[in-house]
C-alpha positions in Angstrom: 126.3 133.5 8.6 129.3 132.9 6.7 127.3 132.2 3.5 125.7 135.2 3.6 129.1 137.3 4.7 130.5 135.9 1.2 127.2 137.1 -0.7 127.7 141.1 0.7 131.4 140.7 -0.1 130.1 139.6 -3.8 127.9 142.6 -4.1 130.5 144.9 -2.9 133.3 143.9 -5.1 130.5 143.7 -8.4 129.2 147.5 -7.1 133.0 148.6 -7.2 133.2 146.6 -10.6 130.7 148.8 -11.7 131.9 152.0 -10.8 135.1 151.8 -12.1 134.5 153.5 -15.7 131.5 155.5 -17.2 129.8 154.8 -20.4 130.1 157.1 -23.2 129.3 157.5 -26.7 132.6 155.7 -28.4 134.8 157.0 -31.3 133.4 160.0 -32.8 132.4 160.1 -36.8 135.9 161.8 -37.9 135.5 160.4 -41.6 133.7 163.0 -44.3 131.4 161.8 -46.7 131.9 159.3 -49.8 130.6 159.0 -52.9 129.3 155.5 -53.9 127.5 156.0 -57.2 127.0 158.3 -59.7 124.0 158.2 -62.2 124.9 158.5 -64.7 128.6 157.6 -63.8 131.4 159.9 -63.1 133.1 160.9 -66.5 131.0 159.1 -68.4 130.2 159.3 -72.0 127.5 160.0 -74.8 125.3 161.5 -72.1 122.2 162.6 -73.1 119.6 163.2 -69.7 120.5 166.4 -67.9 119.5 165.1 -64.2 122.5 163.6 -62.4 122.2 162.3 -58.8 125.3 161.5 -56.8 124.9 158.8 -54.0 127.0 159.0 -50.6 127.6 156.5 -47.7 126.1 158.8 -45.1 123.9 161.6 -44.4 125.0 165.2 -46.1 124.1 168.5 -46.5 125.2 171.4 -49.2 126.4 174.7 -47.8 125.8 177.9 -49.6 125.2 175.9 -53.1 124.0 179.0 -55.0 127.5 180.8 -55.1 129.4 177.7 -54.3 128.6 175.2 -56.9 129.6 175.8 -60.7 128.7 174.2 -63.7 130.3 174.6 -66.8 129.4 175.4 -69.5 127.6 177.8 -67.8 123.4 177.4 -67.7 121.4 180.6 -68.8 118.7 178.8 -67.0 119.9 178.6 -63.3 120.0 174.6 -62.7 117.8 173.2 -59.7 119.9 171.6 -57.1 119.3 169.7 -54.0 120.6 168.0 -51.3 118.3 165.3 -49.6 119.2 162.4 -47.0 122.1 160.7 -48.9 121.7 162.5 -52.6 122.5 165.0 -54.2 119.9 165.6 -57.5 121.3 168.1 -60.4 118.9 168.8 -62.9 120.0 170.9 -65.4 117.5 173.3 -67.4 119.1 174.1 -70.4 119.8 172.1 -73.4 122.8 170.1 -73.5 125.7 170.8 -76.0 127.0 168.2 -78.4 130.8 167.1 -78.0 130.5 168.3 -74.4 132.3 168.1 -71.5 130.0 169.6 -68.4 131.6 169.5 -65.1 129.9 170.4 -61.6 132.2 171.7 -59.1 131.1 171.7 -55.9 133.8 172.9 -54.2 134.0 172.7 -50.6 130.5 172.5 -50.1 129.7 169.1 -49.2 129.9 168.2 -45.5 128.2 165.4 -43.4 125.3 166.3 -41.7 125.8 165.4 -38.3 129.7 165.9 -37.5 129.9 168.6 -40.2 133.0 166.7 -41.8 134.0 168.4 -45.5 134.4 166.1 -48.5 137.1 168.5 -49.8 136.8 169.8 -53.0 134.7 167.7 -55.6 134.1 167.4 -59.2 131.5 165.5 -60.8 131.8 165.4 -64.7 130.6 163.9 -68.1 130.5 164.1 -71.5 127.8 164.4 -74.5 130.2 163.3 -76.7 133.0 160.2 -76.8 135.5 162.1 -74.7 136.4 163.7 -71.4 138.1 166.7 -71.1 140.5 166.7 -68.3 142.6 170.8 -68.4 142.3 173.0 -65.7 143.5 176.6 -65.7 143.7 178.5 -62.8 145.0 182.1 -61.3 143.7 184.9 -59.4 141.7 187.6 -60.0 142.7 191.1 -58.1 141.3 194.8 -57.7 143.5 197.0 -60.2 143.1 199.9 -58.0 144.9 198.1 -54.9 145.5 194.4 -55.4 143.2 193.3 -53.1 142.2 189.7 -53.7 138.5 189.7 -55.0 135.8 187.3 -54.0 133.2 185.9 -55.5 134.0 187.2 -58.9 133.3 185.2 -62.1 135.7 183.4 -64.2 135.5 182.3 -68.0 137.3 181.2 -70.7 137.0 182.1 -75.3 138.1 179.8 -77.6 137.2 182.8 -79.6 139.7 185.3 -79.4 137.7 188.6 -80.9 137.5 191.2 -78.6 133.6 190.9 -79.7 133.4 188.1 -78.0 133.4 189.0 -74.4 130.2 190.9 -75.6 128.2 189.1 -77.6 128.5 185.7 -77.0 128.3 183.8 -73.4 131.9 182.6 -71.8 132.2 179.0 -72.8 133.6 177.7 -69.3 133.6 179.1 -65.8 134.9 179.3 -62.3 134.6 181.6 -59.3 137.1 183.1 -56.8 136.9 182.2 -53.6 138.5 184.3 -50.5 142.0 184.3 -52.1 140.6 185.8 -55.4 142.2 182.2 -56.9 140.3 180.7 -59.0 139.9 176.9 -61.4 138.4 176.4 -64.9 138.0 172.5 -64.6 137.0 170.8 -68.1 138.9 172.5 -70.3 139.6 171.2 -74.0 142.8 171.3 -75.7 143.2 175.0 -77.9 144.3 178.5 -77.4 142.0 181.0 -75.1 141.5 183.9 -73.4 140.8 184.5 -69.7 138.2 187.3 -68.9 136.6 188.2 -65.1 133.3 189.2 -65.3 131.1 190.6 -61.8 128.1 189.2 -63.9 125.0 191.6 -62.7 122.4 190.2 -65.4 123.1 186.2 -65.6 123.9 186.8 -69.1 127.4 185.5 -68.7 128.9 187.8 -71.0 129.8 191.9 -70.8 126.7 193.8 -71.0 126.6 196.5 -68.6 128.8 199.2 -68.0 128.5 199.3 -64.0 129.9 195.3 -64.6 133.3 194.9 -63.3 135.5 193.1 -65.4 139.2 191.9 -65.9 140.8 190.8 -69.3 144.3 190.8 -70.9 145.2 189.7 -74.3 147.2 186.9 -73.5 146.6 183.6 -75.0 147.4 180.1 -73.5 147.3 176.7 -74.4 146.6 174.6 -70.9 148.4 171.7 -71.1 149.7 169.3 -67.6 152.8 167.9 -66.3 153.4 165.0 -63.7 154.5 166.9 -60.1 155.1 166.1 -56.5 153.4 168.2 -53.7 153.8 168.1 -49.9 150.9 166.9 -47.6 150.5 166.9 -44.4 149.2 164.2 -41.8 148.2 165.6 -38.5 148.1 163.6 -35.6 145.3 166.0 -33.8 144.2 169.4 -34.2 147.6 170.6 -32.8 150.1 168.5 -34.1 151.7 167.3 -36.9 152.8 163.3 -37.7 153.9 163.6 -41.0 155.3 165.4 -44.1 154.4 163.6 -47.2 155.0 163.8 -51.0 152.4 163.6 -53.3 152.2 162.4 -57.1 150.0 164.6 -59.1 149.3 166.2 -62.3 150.2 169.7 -62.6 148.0 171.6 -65.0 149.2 174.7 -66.5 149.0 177.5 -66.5 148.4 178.3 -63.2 148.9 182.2 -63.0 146.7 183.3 -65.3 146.2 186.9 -63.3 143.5 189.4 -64.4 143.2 193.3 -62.7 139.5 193.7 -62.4 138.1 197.3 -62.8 134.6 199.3 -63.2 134.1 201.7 -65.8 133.6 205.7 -65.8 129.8 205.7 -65.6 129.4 209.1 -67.9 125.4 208.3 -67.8 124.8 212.1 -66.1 121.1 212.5 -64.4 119.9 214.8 -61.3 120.2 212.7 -58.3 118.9 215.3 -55.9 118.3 218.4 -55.1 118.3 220.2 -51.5 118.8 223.1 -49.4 119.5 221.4 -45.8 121.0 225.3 -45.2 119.0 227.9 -45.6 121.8 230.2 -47.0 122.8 227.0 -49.8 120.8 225.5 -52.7 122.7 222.2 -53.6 122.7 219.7 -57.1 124.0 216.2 -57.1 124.4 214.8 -60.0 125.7 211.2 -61.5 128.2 212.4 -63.6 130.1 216.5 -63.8 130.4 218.7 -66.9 131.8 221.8 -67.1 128.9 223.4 -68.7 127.0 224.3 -65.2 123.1 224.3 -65.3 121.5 227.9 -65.9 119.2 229.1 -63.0 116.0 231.3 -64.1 114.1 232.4 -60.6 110.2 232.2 -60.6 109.7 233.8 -57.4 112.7 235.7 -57.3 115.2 237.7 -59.2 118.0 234.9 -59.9 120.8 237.5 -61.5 123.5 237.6 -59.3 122.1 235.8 -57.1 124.7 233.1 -56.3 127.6 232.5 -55.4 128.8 229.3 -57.5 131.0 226.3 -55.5 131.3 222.8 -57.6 133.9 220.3 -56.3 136.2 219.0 -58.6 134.5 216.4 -60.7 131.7 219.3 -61.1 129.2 216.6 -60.0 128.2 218.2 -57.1 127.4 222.3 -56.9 126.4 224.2 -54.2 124.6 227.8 -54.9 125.4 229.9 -52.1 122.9 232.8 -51.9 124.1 235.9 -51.5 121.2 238.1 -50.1 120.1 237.8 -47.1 116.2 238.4 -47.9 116.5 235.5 -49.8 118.1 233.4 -47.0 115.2 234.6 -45.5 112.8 233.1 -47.9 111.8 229.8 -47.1 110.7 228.6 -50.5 112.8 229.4 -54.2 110.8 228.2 -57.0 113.2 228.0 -60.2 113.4 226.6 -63.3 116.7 224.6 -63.7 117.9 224.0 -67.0 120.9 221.2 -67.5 122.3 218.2 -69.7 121.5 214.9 -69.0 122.2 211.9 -70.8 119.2 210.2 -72.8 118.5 206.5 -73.9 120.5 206.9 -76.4 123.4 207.8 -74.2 123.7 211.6 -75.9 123.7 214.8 -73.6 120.5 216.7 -74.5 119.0 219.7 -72.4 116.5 219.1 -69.8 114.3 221.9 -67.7 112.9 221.3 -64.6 110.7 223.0 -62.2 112.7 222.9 -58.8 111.2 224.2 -55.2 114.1 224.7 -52.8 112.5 224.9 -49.5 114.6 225.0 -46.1 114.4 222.3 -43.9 114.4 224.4 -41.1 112.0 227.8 -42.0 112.9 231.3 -41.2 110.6 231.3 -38.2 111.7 228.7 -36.3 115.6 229.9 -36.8 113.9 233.4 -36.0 112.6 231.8 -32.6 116.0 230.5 -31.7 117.6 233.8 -32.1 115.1 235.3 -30.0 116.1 232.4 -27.7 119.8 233.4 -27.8 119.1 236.8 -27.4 117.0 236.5 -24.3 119.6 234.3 -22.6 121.9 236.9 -23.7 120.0 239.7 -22.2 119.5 237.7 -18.8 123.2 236.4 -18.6 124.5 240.8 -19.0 121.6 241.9 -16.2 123.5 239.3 -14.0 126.8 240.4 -14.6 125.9 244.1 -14.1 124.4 242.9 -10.8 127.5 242.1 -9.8 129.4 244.7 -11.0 131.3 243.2 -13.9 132.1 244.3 -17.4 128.9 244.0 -19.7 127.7 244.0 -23.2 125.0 246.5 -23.5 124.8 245.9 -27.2 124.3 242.8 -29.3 126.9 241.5 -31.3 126.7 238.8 -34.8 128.7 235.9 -34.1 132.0 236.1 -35.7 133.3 234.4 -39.2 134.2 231.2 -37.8 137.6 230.5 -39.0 139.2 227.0 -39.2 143.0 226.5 -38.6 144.7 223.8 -39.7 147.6 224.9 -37.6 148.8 222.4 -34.7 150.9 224.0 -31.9 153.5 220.4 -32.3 154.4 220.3 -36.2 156.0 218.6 -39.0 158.1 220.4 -40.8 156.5 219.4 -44.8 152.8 219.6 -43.4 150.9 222.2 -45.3 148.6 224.6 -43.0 145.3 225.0 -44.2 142.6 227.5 -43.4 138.8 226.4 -44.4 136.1 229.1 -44.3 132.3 228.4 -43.3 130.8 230.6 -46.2 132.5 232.0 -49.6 133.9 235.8 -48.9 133.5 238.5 -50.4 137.2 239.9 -48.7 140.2 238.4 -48.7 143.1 240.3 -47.0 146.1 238.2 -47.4 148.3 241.1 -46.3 146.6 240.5 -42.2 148.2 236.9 -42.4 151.6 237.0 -40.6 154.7 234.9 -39.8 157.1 235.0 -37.0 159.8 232.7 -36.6 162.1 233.1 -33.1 165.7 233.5 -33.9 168.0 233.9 -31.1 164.8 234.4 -28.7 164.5 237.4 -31.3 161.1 237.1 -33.0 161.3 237.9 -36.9 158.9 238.2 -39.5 159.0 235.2 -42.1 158.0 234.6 -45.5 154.4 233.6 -46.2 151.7 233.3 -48.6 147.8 232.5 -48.6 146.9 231.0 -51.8 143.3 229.5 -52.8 143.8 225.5 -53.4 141.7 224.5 -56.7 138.6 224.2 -57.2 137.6 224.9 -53.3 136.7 228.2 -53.1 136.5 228.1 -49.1 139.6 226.8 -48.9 143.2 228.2 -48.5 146.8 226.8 -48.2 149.9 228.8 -46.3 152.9 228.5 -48.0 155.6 228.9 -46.1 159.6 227.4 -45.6 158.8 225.4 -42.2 162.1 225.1 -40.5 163.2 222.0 -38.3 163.3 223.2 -34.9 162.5 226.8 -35.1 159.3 227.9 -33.6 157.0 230.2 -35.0 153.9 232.2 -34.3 151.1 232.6 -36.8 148.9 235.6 -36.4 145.9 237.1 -38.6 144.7 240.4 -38.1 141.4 240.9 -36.9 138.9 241.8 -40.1 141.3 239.8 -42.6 138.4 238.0 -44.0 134.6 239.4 -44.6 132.2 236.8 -46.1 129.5 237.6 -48.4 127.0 237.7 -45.7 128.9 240.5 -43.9 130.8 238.2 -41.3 133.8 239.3 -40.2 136.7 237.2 -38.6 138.7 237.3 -35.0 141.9 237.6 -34.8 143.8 234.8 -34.6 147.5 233.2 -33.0 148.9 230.1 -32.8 152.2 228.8 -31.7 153.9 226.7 -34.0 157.2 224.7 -33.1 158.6 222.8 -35.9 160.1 219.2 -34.7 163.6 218.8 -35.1 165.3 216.4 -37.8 166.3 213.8 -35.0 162.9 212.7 -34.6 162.6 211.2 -38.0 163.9 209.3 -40.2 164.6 209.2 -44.5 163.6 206.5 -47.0 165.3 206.0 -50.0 163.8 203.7 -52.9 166.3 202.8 -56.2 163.4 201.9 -58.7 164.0 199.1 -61.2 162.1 197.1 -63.5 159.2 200.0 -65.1 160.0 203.5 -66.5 159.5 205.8 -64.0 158.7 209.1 -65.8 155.3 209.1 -64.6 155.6 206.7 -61.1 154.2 208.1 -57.7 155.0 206.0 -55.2 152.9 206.5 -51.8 154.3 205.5 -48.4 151.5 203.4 -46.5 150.6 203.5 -42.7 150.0 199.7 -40.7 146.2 200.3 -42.2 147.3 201.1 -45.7 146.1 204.2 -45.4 148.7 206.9 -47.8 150.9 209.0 -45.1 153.1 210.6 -47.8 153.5 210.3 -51.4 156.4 211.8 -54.1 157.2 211.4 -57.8 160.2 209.0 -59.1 163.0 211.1 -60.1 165.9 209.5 -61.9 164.7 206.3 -60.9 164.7 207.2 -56.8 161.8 207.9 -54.6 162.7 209.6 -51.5 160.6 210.2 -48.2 161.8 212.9 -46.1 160.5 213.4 -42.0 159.4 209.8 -41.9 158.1 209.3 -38.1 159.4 205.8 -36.3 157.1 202.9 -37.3 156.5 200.5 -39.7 154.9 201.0 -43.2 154.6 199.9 -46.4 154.8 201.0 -50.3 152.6 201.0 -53.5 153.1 202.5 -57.2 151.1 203.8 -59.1 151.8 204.8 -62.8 149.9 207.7 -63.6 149.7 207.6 -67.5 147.6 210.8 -68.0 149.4 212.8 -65.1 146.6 213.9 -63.2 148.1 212.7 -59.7 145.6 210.1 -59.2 144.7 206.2 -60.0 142.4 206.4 -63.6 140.2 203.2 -64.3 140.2 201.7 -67.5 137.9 201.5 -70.4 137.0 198.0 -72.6 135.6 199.7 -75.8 139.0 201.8 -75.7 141.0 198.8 -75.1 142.8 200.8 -71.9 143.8 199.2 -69.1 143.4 201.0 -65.4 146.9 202.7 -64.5 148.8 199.9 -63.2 149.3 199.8 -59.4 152.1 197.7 -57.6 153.3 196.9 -53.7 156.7 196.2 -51.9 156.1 193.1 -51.2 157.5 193.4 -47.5 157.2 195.9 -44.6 159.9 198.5 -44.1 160.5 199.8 -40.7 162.3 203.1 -40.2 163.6 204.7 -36.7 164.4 208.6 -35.6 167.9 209.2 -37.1 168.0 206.2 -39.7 168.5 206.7 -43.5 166.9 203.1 -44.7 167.7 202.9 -48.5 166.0 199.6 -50.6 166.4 198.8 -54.3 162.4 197.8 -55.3 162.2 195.6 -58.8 158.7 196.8 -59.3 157.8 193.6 -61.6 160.4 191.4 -59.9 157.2 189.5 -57.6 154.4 188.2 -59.2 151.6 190.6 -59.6 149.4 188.2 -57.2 152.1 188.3 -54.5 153.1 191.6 -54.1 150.3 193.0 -51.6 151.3 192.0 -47.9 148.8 190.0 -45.9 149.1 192.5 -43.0 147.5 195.1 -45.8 145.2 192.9 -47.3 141.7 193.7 -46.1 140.4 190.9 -48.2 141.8 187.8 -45.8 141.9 184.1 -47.1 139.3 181.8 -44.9 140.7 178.8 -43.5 140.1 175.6 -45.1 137.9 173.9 -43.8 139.6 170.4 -42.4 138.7 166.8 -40.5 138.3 167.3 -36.8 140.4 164.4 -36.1 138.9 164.2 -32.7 139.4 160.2 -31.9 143.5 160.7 -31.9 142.9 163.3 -28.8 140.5 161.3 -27.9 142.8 158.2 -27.9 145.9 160.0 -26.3 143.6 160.7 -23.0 142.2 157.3 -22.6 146.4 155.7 -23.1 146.2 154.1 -25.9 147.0 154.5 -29.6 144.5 155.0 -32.4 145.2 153.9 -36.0 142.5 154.9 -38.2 143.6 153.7 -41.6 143.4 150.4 -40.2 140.8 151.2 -37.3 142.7 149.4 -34.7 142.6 150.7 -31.4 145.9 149.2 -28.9 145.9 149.1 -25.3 149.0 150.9 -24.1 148.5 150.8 -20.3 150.4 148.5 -18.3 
């Protein structure tokens, strides 16, 4: 009995043995891949096979290696890499260069293939000749228009400095941007260069297209190194940091090599399309404007005087508004159009076409619908005369709708605009009144309707808006007639102007650029223009400023025509140079905030704030450094340098 009382307490005391801890899977794999041999070797010399294949401790896969990984020179013939088990093969397709250096730069694109740990950037390189070239040269690459940081965008470097160059013969080494717009030329020889960005649409690695963005300067450089210390840091887990460390390393220089990408004017002019979604509008869209409009000859109709002619500014787009209503009424227009378009050659000759405009919706069916209307119209006044209330016994054209740009809560700079539906044929700018309340006295105030350029539907109202007064807009009934015989309602609107108190000024001193020709625009938190002046003795000043916070840009308008130009390669013009305050600026109702803004004073590449940028920087990508989390939960400490784990518990 007592023997087999000390065998159950045994088994008890081995079951609760057991049950003390679950299994699990030990330390996790925080370590990324390594490289273990190189054939041919890394940095070797007097290479002559093009297939390299790169041996790792572990299993690995290559993310995204088409835009990722870079060889320079660069390969006309696209190079066939792959990543299997753990290898990566390069074979390379074209002919190597004598006296080469050819580097492979694979960025961050290595990871192992079961934890997903990155390498960190890597470089594999060698020579065809008996040397090594070691110079890097890196910078950024940015939009001219707005300093956003561009992605994705090639860089390359000529030892030949011709302007030619960048046109005729391929860049000699390479890079890409990555999220930042920064990029690295790794390789590089000693001698003097040029930097050129090229949005490479043809593989041709070299400025061939128009539609091609590009970025060059005509500063040269030399890159050259120096010995440096850098701060890294050790983190103890995903949260925390153990250490601040300095780092030996060589600096290579320069380092802020910055290039303001642009597309060119594309004056090639061709008919995109023709259409007439409104039966009342015949409509051409075309690649490129010119003043000289295209010449309509009818074929089914009797095209003199027939239009009424609306093009938008660029003259790229016109509309023909028909004038009579028979031909509204017709569903097709044959005509023969005749216009210049731009040939092979790239010379404006004249081309005829044979153009049908046919409505997309035809005169019967919009017959049918006013039939519809008038029916319900009919049935809706035999119910109202049933019960005795006012009715229409005739039928009346819907009015000239009018819009009003005219809110009844106003600031006192905004510009009221009135947009009609059709082009008139009457104008009466006499039936647009003004009435400002003066002592609860209403008096008739200073106003004028003026046509705003080149939009022949469109109308401004000039008038000296006063803080805090309140007005009352009225338009006579009649004032406007289009050419279709529409007339116009009368119209009123209440208008109180806000008072100064609920604003606030801004005041800019300008340094570091001339400013005879600076517009500098006052951005929302979107970057979106709220108001923009001209520099005037070196001050840009921003008047009824609502409270928030906003930001600045500058543009300097060379050729005066208000808005940012792009530049032009065979003209050797840059694009009108654009700059940022590089911080926010927050103004409050009754605050005069006055700055002093050296345009040039922050580098070029720093000046856009991040808040801004819509082009953000993706985080690196970084070691999980899961077993130190790991560690901390199970008590005890986990040195991985030395992979020691110590029992801390007591």
């Amino acid at each position: 009995m007592k023997k087999l009382l000390y065998i159950c307490c045994i088994a008890l005391v081995m079951i609760g043995c057991a049950r003390m801890g679950q299994p699990d899977g030990g330390w996790y794999d925080d370590d990324p891949p390594k490289v273990v041999a190189c054939i041919p070797e890394d940095q070797a010399t007097n290479i002559s096979t093009k297939k390299i294949t790169i041996l790792f401790d572990e299993y690995i896969k290559l993310t995204d290696a088409t835009n990722k990984v870079i060889v320079s020179p660069p390969q006309l013939e696209v190079p066939d890499i792959k990543a299997t088990g753990k290898k990566i093969v390069v074979e390379l397709q074209d002919s190597l260069m004598p006296n080469t250096t050819y580097t492979i730069d694979f960025s961050d694109a290595i990871s192992d293939n079961n934890e997903n740990n990155p390498m960190g950037s890597y470089t594999y390189s060698f020579s065809t000749g008996e040397r090594i070239d070691t110079f890097e040269v890196s910078g950024y690459v940015l939009d001219a228009s707005n300093l956003e940081p561009i992605k994705g965008i090639m860089v390359g470097l000529y030892n030949d400095l011709a302007d030619s160059a960048f046109q005729t013969k391929p860049m000699l080494r390479v890079s890409r941007t990555d999220s930042r717009g920064h990029f690295v030329v790794k390789g590089v020889a000693p001698g003097t260069y040029r930097a050129y960005a090229l949005q490479d649409m043809d593989g041709d690695f070299r400025f061939s297209q128009k539609s091609e963005m590009i970025g060059y300067n005509h500063l040269t450089f030399e890159p050259g190194s120096k010995p440096d210390t850098r701060t890294d840091t050790i983190w103890r887990d995903s949260l925390h940091i153990d250490a601040l460390i300095k780092v030996p390393y060589t600096h290579f220089l320069p380092d802020d090599v910055t290039l303001l990408a642009f597309t060119h004017v594309l004056t090639d002019r061709f008919l995109i399309k023709t259409e007439r979604v409104e039966a009342n509008k015949f409509s051409m869209y075309f690649s490129y404007g010119n003043p000289q409009l295209p010449i309509i000859k009818g074929l089914n109709f009797d095209s003199d005087s027939a239009f009424v002619v609306e093009t938008n500014e660029k003259q790229d787009t016109i509309h023909y508004w028909l004038r009579d209503t028979a031909l509204v009424n017709q569903d097709t227009l044959r005509m023969e159009i005749s216009y210049l378009m731009t040939d092979s050659a790239g010379v404006l000759i004249n081309q005829t076409d044979t153009i049908e405009g046919l409505a997309k919706v035809s005169f019967e069916k919009r017959q049918k619908e006013m039939n519809k209307q008038k029916d319900q119209w009919r049935k809706d006044m035999g119910k109202r005369m049933k019960r005795g209330e006012k009715a229409d016994t005739i039928w009346h054209e819907k009015p000239l709708e009018v819009k009003y740009d005219a809110p009844a809560s106003m600031d006192p700079d905004k510009i009221v605009r009135i947009e009609m539906p059709t082009p008139l044929q009457h104008c009466d700018t006499a039936g647009v009144h003004l009435y400002s309340m003066i002592d609860s006295v209403w008096y008739e105030s200073d106003c004028r309707m003026v046509p705003i350029p080149n939009q022949i539907r469109n109308y401004k109202l000039l008038a000296d808006w006063r803080p805090g007064v309140e007005y009352s807009l009225e338009v006579d009934s009649a004032a406007f007639i289009d050419i279709y015989g529409k007339v116009s309602d009368p119209f009123k609107q209440g208008i109180k102007i806000k008072t100064e108190d609920e604003y606030g000024t801004l005041k800019l001193n300008i340094t570091g650029v001339e400013d005879s020709a600076m517009i500098v625009q006052l951005l929302n938190s979107s970057g979106k223009m709220v108001k923009q002046v001209k520099v005037k003795n070196h001050v840009a000043e921003f008047k009824f400023i609502k409270p928030d916070k906003y930001y600045i840009s500058a543009l300097i308008d060379s050729n005066g025509n208000g808005v940012w130009d792009t530049g032009s390669y065979a003209e050797d013009r840059q694009a009108e140079a654009v700059y940022y305050y590089p911080r926010e600026i927050e103004c409050k109702a009754k605050w005069d905030v006055t700055q002093t803004w050296n345009v040039t004073g922050t580098p070029i590449y720093k000046q856009k704030p991040e808040k801004i940028t819509k082009q953000k920087p993706e985080a690196a990508k970084k070691l999980k450094n899961r077993n130190a989390e790991r560690a901390r939960q199970l008590g005890i400490t986990y040195l991985k340098d030395k992979g020691i784990n110590t029992n801390n518990k007591k």
